[in-house]
C-alpha positions as CSV (number, residue, x, y, z in Angstrom):
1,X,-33.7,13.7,-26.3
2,X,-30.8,12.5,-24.3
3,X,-32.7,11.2,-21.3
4,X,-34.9,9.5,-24.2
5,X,-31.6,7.4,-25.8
6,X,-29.9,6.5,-22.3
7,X,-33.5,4.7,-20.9
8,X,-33.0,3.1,-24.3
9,X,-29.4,2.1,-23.2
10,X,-30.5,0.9,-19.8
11,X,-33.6,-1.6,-21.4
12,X,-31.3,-2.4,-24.1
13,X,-28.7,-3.8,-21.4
14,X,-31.2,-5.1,-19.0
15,X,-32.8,-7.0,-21.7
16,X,-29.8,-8.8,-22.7
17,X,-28.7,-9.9,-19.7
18,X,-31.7,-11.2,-19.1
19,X,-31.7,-13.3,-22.4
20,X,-28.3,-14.5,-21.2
21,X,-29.6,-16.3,-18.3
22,X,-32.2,-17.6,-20.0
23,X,-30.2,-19.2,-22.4
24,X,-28.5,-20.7,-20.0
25,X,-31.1,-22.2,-17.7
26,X,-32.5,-23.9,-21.0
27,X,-29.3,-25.1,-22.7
28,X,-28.1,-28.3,-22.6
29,X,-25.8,-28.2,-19.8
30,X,-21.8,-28.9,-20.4
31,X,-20.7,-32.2,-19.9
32,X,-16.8,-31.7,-20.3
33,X,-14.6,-30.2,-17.7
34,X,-13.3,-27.6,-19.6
35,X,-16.9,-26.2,-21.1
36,X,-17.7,-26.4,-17.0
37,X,-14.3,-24.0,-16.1
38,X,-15.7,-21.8,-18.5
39,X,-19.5,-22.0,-17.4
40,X,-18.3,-21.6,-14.5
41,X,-16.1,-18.2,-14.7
42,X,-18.5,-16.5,-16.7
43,X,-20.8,-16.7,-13.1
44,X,-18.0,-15.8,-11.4
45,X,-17.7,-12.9,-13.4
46,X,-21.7,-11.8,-12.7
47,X,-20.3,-12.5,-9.1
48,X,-22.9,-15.7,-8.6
49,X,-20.5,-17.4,-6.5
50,X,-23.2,-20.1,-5.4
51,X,-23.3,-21.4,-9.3
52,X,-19.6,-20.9,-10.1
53,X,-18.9,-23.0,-7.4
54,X,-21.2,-25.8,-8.6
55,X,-20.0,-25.7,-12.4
56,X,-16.2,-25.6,-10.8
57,X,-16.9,-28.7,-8.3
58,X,-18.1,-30.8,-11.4
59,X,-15.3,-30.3,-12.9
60,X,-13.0,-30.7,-10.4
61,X,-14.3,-34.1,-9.9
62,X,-13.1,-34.8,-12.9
63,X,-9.6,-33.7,-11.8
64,X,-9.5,-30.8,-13.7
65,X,-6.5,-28.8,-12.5
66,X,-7.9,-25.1,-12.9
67,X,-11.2,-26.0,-11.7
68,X,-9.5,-27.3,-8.6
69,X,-7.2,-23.6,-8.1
70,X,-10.5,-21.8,-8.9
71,X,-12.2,-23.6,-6.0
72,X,-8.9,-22.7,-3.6
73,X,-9.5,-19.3,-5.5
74,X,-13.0,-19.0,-4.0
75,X,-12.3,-20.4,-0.4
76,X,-9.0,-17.9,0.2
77,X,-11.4,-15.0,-0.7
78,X,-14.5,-16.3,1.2
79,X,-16.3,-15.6,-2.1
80,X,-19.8,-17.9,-1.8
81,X,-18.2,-19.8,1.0
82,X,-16.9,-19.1,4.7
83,X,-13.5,-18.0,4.2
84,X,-11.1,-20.6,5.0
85,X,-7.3,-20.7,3.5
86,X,-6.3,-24.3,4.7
87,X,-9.0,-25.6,2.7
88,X,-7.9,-23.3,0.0
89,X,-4.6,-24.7,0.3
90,X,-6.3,-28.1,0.1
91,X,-7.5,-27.1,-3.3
92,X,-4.5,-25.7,-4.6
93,X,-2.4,-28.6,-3.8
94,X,-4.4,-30.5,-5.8
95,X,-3.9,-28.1,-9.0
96,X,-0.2,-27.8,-8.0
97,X,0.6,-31.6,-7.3
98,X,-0.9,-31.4,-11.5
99,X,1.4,-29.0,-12.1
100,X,-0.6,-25.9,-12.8
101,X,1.4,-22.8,-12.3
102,X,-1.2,-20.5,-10.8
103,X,-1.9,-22.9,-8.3
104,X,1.4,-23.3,-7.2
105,X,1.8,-19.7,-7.4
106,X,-1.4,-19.1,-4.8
107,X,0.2,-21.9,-2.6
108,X,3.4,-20.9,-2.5
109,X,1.6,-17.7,-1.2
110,X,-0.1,-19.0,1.6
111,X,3.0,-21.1,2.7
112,X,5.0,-17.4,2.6
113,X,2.3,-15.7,4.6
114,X,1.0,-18.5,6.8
115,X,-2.5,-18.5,6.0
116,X,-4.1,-22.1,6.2
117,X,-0.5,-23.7,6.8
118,X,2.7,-23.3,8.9
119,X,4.8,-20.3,7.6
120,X,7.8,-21.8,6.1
121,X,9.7,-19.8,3.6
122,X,11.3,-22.8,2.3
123,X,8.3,-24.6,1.1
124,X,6.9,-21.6,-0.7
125,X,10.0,-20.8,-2.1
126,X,9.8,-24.6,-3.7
127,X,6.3,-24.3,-5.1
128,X,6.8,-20.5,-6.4
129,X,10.1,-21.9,-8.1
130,X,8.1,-24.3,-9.8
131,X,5.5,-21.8,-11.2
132,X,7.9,-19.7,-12.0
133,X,10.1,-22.5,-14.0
134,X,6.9,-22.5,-16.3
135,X,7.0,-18.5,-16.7
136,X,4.4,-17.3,-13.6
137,X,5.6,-14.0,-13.6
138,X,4.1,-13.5,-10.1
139,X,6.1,-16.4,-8.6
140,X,9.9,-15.2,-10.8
141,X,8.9,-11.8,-8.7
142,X,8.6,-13.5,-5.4
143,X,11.3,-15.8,-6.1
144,X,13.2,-12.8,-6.4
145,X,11.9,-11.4,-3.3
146,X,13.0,-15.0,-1.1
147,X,16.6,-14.1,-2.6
148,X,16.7,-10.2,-2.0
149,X,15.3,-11.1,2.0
150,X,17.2,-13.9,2.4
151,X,14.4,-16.3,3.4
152,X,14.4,-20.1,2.8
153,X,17.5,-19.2,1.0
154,X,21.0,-17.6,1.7
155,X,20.6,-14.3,1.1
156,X,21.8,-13.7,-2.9
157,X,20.9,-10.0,-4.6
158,X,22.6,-11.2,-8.1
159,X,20.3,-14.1,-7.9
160,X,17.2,-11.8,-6.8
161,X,17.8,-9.5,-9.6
162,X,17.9,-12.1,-11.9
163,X,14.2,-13.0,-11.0
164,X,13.3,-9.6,-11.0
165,X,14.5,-9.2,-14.3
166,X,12.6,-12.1,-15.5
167,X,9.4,-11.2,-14.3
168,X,10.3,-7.2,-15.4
169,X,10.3,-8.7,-18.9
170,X,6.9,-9.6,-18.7
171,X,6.5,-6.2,-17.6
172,X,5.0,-6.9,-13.9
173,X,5.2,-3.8,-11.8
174,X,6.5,-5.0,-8.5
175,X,9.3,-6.6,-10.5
176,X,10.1,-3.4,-11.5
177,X,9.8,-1.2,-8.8
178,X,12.1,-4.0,-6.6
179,X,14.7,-3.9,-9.4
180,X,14.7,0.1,-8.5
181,X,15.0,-0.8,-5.0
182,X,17.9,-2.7,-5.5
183,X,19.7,0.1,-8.0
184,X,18.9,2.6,-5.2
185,X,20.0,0.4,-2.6
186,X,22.9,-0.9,-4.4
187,X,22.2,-4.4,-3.3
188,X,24.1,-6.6,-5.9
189,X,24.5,-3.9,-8.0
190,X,26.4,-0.7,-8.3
191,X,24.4,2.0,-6.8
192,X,22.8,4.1,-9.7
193,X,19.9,6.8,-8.6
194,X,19.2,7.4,-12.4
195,X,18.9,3.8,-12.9
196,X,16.7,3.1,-9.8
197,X,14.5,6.1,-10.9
198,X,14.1,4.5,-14.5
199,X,12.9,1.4,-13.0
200,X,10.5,3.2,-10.5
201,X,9.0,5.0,-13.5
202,X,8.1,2.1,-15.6
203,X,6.2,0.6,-12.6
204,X,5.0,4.0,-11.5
205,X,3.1,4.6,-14.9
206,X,1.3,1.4,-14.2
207,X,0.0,3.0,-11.1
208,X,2.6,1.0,-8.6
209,X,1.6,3.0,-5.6
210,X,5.3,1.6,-4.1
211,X,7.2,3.1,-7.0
212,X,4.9,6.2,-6.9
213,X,5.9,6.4,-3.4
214,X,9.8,5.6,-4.3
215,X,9.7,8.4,-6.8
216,X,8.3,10.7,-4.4
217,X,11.7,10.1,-2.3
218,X,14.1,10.6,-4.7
219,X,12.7,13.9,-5.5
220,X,12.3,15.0,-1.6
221,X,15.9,14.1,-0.7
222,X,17.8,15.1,-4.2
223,X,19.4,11.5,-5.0
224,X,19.7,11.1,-8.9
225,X,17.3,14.3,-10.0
226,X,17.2,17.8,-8.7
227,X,15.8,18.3,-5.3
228,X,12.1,19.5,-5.7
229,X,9.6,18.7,-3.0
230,X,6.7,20.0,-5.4
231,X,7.6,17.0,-7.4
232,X,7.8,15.2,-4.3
233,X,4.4,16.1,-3.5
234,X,2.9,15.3,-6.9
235,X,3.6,11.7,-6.6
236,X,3.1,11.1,-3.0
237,X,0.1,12.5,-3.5
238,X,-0.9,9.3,-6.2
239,X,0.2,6.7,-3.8
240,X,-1.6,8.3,-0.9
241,X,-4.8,8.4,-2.9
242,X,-4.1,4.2,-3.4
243,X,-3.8,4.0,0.8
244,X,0.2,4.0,0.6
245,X,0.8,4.7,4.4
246,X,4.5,5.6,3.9
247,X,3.5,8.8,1.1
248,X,0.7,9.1,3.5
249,X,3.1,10.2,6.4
250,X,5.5,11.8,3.9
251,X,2.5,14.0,2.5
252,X,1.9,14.6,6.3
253,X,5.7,15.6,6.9
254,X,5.8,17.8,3.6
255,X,2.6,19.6,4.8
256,X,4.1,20.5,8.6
257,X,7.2,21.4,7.6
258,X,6.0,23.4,4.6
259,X,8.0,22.1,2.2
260,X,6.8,22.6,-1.5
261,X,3.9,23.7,0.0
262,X,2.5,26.2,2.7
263,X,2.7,24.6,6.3
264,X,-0.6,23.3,7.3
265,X,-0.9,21.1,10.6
266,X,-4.3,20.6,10.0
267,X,-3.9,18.7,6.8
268,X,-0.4,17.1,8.6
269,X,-2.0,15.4,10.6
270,X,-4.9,14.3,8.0
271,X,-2.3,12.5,6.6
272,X,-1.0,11.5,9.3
273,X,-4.0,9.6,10.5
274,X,-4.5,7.5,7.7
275,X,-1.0,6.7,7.4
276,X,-1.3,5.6,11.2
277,X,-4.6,3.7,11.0
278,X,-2.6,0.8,8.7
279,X,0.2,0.9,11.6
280,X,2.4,3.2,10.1
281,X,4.8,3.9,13.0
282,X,6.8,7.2,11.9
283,X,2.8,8.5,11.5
284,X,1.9,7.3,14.8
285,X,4.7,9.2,16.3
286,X,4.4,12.5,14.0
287,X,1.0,12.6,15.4
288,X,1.6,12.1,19.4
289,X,4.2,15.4,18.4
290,X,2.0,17.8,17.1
291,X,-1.0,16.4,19.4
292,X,-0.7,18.1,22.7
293,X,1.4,16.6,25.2
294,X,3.9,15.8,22.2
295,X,6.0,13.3,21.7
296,X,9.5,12.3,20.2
297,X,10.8,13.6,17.1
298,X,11.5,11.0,14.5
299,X,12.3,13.1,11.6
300,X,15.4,16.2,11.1
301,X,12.9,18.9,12.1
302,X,13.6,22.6,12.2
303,X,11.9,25.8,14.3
304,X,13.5,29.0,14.0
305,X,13.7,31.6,16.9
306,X,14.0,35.2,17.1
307,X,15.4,37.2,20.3
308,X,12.8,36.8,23.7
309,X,11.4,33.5,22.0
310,X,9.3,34.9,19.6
311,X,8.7,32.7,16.9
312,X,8.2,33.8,13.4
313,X,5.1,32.1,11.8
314,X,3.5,31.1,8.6
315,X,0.6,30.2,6.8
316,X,-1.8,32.2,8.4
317,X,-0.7,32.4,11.7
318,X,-0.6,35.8,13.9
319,X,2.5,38.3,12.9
320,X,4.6,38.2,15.1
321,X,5.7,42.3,16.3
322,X,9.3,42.8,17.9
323,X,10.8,45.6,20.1
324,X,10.5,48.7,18.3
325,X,7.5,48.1,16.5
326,X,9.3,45.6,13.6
327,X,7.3,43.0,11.8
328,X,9.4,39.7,12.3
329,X,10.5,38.0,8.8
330,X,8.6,35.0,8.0
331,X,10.2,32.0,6.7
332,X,8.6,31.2,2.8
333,X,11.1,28.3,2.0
334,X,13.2,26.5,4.0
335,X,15.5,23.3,3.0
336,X,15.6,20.6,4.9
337,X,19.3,19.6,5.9
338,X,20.8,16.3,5.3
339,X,22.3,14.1,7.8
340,X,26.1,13.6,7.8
341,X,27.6,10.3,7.4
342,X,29.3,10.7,10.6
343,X,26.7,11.6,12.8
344,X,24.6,8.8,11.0
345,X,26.8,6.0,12.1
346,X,27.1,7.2,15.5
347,X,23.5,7.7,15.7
348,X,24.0,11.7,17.4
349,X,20.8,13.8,17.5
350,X,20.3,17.0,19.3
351,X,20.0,20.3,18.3
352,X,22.3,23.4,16.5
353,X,21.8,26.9,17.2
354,X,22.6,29.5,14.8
355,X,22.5,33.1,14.5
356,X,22.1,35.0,11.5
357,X,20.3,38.3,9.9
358,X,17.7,38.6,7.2
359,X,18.3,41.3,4.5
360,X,16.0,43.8,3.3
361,X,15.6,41.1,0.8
362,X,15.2,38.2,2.6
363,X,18.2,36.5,2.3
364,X,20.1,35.0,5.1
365,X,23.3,36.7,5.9
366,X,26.1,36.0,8.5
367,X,25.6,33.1,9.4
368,X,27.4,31.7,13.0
369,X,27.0,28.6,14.8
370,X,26.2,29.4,18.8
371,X,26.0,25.9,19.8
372,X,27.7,23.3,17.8
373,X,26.5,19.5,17.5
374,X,29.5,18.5,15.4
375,X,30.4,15.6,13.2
376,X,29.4,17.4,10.3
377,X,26.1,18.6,11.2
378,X,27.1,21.7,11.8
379,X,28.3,22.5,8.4
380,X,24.7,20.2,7.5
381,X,22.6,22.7,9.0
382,X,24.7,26.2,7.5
383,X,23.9,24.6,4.1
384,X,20.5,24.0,4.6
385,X,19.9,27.7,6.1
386,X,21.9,29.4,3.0
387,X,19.0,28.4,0.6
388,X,15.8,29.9,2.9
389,X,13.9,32.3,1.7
390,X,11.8,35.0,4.1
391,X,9.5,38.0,3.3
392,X,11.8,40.3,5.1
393,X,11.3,42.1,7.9
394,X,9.7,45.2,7.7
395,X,9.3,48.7,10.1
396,X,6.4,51.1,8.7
397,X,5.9,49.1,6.0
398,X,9.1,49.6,4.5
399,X,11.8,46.3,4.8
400,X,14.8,46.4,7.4
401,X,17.4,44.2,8.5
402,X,17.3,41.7,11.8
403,X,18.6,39.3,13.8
404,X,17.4,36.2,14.3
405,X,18.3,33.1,16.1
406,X,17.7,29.5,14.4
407,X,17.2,26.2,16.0
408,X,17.6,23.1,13.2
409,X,16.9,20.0,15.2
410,X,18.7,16.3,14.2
411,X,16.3,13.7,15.1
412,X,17.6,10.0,13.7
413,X,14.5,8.1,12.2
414,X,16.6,4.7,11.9
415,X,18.5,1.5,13.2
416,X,21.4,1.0,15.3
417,X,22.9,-0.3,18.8
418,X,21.7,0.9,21.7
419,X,22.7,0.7,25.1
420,X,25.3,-2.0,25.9
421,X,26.0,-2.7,29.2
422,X,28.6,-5.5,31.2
423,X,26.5,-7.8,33.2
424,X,28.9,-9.2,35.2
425,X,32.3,-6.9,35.7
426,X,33.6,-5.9,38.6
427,X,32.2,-2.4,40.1
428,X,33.7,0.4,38.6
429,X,35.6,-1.8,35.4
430,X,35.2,0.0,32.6
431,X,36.2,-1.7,29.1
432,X,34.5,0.4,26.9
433,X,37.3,0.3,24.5
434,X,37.5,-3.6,24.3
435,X,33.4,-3.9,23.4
436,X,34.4,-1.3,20.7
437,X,35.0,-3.8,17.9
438,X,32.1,-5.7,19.1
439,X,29.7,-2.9,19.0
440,X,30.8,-1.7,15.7
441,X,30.4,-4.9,14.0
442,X,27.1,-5.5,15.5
443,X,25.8,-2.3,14.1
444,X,26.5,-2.5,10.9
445,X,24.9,-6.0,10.8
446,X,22.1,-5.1,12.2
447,X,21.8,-1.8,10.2
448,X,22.3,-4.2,6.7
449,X,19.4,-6.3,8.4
450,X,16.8,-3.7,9.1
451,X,17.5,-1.0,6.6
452,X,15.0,-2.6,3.7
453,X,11.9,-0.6,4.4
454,X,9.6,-3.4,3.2
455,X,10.9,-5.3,6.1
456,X,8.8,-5.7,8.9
457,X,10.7,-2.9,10.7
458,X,9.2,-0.4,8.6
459,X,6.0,-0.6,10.2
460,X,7.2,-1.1,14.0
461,X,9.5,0.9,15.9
462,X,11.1,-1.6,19.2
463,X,13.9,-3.2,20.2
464,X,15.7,-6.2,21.0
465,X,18.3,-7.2,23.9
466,X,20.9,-9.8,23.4
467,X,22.7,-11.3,26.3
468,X,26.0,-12.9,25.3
469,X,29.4,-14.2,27.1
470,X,33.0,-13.4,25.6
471,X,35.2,-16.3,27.0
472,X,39.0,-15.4,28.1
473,X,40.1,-15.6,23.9
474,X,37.8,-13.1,22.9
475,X,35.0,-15.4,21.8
476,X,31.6,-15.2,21.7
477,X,29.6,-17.8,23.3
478,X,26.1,-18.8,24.2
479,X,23.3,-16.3,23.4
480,X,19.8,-15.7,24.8
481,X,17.4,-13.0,24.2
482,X,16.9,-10.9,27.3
483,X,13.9,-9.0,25.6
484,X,12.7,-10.2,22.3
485,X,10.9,-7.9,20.1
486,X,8.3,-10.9,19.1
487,X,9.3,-11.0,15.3
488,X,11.4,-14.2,14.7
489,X,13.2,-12.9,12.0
490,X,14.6,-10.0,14.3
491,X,15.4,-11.8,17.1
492,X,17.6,-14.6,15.0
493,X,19.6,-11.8,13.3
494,X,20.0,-9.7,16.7
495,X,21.7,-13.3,18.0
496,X,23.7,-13.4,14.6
497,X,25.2,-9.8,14.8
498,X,26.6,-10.1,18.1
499,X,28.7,-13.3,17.0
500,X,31.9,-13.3,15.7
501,X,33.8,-16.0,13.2
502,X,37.3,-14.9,15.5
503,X,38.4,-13.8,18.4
504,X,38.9,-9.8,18.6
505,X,41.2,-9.6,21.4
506,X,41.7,-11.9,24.4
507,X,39.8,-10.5,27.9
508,X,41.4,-7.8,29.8
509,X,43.2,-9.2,32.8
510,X,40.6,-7.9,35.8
511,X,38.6,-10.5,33.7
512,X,40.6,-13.3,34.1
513,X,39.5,-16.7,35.0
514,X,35.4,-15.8,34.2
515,X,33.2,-15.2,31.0
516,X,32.5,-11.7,30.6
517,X,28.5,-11.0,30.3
518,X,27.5,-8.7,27.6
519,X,23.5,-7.1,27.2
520,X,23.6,-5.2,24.0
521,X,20.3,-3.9,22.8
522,X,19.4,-3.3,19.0
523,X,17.1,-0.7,17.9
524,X,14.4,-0.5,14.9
525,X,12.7,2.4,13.5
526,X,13.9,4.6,16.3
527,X,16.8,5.9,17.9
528,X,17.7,8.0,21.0
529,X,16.6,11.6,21.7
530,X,16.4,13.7,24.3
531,X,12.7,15.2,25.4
532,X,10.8,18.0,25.5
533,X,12.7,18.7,22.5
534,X,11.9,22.5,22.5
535,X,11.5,23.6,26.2
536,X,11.2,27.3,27.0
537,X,11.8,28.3,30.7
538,X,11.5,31.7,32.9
539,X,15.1,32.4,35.4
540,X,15.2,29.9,38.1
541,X,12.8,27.3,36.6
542,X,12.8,23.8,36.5
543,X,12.0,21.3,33.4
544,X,12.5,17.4,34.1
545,X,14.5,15.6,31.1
546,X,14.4,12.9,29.8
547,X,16.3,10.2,27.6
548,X,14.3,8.3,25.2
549,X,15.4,4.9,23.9
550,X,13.3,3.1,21.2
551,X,10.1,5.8,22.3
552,X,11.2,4.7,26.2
553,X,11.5,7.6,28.4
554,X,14.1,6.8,31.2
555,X,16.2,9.2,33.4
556,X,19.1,7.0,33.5
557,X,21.8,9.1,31.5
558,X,24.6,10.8,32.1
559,X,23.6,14.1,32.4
560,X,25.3,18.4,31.5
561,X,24.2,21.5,30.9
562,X,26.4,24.3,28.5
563,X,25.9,27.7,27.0
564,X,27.0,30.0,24.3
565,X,27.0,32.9,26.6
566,X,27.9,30.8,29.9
567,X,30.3,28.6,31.8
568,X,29.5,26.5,34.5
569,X,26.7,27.8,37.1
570,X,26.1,30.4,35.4
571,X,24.7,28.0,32.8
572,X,22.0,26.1,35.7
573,X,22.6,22.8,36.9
574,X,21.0,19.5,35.8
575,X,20.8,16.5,38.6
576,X,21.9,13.0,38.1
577,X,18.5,12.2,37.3
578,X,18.1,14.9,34.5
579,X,16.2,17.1,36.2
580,X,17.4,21.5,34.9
581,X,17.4,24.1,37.3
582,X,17.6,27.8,34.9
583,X,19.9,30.5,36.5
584,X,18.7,33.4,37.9
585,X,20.5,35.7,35.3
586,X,19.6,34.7,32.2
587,X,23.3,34.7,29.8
588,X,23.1,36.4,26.5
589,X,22.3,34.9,24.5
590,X,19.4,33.2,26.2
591,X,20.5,29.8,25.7
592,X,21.6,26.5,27.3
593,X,22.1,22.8,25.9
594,X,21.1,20.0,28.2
595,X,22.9,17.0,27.2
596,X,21.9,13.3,28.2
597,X,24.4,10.6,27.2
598,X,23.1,7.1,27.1
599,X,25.0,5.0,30.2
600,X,27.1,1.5,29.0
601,X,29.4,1.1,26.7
602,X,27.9,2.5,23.9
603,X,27.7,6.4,25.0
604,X,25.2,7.9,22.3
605,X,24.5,11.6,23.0
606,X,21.1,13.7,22.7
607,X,20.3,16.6,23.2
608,X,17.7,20.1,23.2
609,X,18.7,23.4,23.9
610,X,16.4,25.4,26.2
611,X,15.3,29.0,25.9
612,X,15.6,31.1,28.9
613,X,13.9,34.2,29.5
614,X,13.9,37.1,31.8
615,X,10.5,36.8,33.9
616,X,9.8,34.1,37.0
């Protein structure tokens, strides 16, 4: 009986539509402009682009103005046509110069993406202006957007949020999930996580992937609700069904690391993939890691160590046995540690070692730093480790207590300056400490420039090199790009960051008489790290290091070698060129840093610490 009534459904339907048709083949056909709009969307809507085109070109004749922006409409998607968006911006000109909002709106979007016309932020921001005058909440939202970037405009986040507001009214989901952005940002606004998440929700529950995605962060790094990466998951998980690359890699991240959930590298790098096939860069690199061969670390990443190397695993993996016959603990929850402030600014990565026991509980108890990073994340990492959770170790079945050694690894996912060197000084002058206040005001120009993740940054990971002269007063003179990164945008704000409205300081005297010649290079969506990031290696081995600038590999670093349980030889030796020699006596405990500093001006450190055991 039920197949019986849905056939009935089926010819019912058919039947219909067919009558539809027919009507219209043997009607009188519409003579007025607006009768042939509407003729003409209703086969748009049966997707018979051949005959909405027709019904929309008689009207447009006629200079109707939506008929004309329907036509553009048609032509930017290639719908019945050959795609082709200058003759779509043809079309919408014609509706604009009329002054119909949507087709102002539509051209003001080709002019700010450069389809079918020059880019020219400008121009769009004068045609979405004038939809938006008219209440086009799409244009108030990317009039809002032109202000918040700063293009075709001086930058203005009061006026941006204004817009925003506007459009949020209207209840448009980008609208709100930007005005978030800004809260959480605290662009223009005091900085308010509660207020940002408010925001992100309304958008959120109108399926804003972005907002989803937004949500998803506040919850995975604690900022205005409780840390809770099960939360975290929960809503990356409905922007990564949409094809949001950045929850994509986040899900990927969440899955390796097992946080909120149990570690899986298989589905990692799932995520990973698809995050990486729409040119996610943080995916990209996640994935050349856990792929063999590896690759730079682009996240604060942990891997804890027990005595001899051993390596206590999860989710499925082997147990690991130690001397005497002990099951190693294994790690059920771990919390990710936060980057200091400090070590932020000065862009430090490397790795702490800790020692500590696990209870007959599985607590972590006695907790002391072996190898310190410093500026804070020391203390970072102790914080971190005081809320994991193990299944403790046990001996016969029954749980005992052991010690084990930890490894939390910094890695600085993030913008900054990079190496800065003097092009022109005499051998062996070193005024580090005059380029100081140059450096530091370039880095936190550039850093305000390239920290919006919808920026074109977010999805690239370069740099850019700046040549400039100081003149004998301390000011900066002509520019040139010694390496461009190819987006215009970056390269005219790397030439604006290394300016300066005054002098600093006059030149030092060795530079008297000449210009001194400055290469400063800024970095996007990377950092500097030191690689292999996890190296194990028998007495007397050798493991070649090296420094990686913006995913560059170079051996051009100041290079040293330290130990917790060494001094001096004892420790190895690393060459000039990075390259470690392991001692033959292994220190207790088995552990050395290798340190590369980046050479110039600007002497960022990384660094890995290697485990050394007893066997050649």
């Amino acid at each position: 009986m039920n197949r019986g009534f849905f056939f009935f459904v089926v010819v019912y339907l058919a039947a219909t539509s067919i009558g539809a048709v027919a009507q219209d083949a043997s009607s009188p056909k519409p003579t007025t402009p607006a009768a042939q709009v509407q003729l003409g969307k209703k086969y748009l809507a049966q997707k018979d682009y051949s005959n909405a085109m027709m019904w929309y070109r008689q009207a447009a004749e006629k200079g109707n103005a939506p008929a004309q922006n329907d036509i553009g409409w048609l032509y930017q998607n290639g719908w019945g046509v050959k795609q082709d968006y200058a003759e779509a911006a043809t079309w919408y000109r014609r509706a604009a110069d009329q002054g119909n909002a949507t087709a102002q709106c539509n051209l003001a979007w080709l002019y700010r993406k450069g389809f079918g016309v020059n880019q020219d932020y400008s121009e769009a921001m004068t045609w979405f202006r004038k939809a938006a005058n008219q209440g086009d909440v799409k244009a108030q939202t990317n009039v809002g957007w032109l202000y918040e970037k700063g293009f075709g405009v001086n930058q203005d986040y009061a006026e941006a949020m204004i817009w925003y507001r506007k459009a949020a009214d209207q209840n448009d989901s980008d609208a709100q999930n930007n005005i978030g952005w800004l809260y959480e940002k605290g662009w223009g606004v005091k900085q308010d996580y509660s207020e940002a998440l408010s925001w992100y929700l309304q958008a959120a529950n109108k399926g804003d992937a972005g907002a989803q995605t937004n949500i998803g962060w506040l919850y995975e790094t604690g900022r205005g609700v409780k840390r809770d990466n099960g939360e975290a998951i929960a809503w990356y998980y409905r922007a990564a069904e949409k094809g949001n690359a950045q929850a994509q890699n986040n899900l990927g991240w969440l899955y390796e690391n097992g946080l909120g959930v149990f570690p899986d590298n298989a589905k990692a790098l799932t995520w990973y993939r698809k995050a990486a096939d729409q040119g996610n860069a943080q995916a990209k690199a996640n994935i050349g890691r856990l792929s063999p061969g590896g690759g730079p670390h682009t996240f604060e990443t942990k891997k804890t160590q027990v005595p001899a190397t051993v390596v206590p695993s999860s989710g499925g993996a082997p147990t690991v046995i130690l001397p005497n016959g002990i099951q190693a603990p294994r790690e059920i929850y771990s919390a990710e540690p936060e980057y200091s402030e400090q070590a932020r600014k000065a862009m430090l990565t490397g790795t702490v070692l800790l020692s500590m026991s696990v209870d007959a509980a599985g607590q972590p108890r006695d907790l002391k730093v072996l190898m310190p990073l410093g500026s804070g994340l020391d203390e970072k990492a102790v914080d971190a480790i005081k809320k994991w959770k193990f299944e403790p170790a046990t001996k016969d079945g029954k749980p005992v207590v052991v010690q084990i050694m930890v490894q939390v690894n910094f890695r600085l996912y993030g913008s900054g300056v990079g190496k800065v060197e003097i092009v022109n000084g005499p051998e062996g002058a070193n005024i580090d400490s005059y380029l100081s206040p140059y450096i530091s005001k370039a880095s936190a120009c550039w850093t305000k420039l390239t920290e919006d993740k919808t920026y074109t940054p977010s999805i690239e990971q370069g740099q850019v090199t700046v040549r400039f002269a100081i003149d004998k007063d301390g000011r900066v003179g002509a520019t040139e790009m010694a390496s461009p990164s190819g987006v215009d945008r970056l390269d005219r704000g790397a030439r604006e960051c290394v300016s300066t409205p005054k002098p600093v300081a006059a030149l030092p005297v060795i530079f008297r008489g000449n210009e001194l010649l400055v290469q400063m290079q800024f970095l996007y969506n990377g950092g500097v790290s030191l690689t292999p990031v996890y190296p194990q290696l028998a007495r007397g081995g050798r493991k070649q290091f090296h420094i990686e600038v913006a995913g560059i590999a170079s051996e051009a670093a100041e290079w040293s070698v330290t130990g917790a349980g060494c001094t001096e030889l004892a420790c190895g030796t690393v060459s000039s060129d990075g390259l470690y020699t392991a001692p033959e006596i292994v220190p207790d405990p088995p552990f050395v840093r290798v340190k590369g500093t980046l050479a110039g001006a600007n002497p960022i450190p990384a660094s890995a610490v290697v485990t050394l055991v007893g066997v050649n």
